[in-house]
C-alpha positions in Angstrom: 3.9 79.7 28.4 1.2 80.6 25.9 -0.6 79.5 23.2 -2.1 80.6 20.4 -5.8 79.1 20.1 -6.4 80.9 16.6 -3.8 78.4 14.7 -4.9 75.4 14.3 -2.9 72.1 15.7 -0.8 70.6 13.3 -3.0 66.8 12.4 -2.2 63.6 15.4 -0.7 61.3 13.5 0.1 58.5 16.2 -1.3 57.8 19.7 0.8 55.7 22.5 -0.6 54.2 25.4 0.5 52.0 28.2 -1.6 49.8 28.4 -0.7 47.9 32.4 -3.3 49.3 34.8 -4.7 51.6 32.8 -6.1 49.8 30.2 -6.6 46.5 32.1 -8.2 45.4 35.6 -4.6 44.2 36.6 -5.9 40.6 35.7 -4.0 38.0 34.8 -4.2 34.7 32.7 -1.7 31.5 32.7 -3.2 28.7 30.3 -1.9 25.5 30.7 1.4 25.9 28.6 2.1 28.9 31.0 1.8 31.3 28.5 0.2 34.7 30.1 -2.1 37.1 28.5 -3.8 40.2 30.1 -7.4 40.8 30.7 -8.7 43.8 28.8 -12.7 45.5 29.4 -14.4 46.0 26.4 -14.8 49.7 27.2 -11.1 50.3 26.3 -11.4 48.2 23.5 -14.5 50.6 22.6 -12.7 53.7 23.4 -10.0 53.3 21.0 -12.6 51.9 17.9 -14.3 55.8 18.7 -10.5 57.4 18.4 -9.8 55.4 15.3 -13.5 56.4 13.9 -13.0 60.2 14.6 -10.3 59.8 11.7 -6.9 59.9 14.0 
């Protein structure tokens, strides 16, 4: 299949991600209620405040 480079992509308007394993060390929190929450890196965090800056 082939493309045609010289037309321009129509504009991204959503972006999906999932976010177990790849967006988190595979850590895992249970506070004393036993609620659990996922540890995030900041670099992810940072990663989508650049994708929401570049205007998508």
């Amino acid at each position: 299949m082939f493309f045609n480079t010289l037309r321009p992509f129509p504009p991204i308007k959503w972006v999906g991600f999932d976010v177990d394993g790849v967006m988190t060390d595979g850590g895992i929190i249970i506070d004393d209620n036993g609620i659990e929450t996922k540890r995030f890196h900041s670099r992810d965090g940072h990663a989508l405040k650049m994708l929401v800056r570049s205007g998508l």
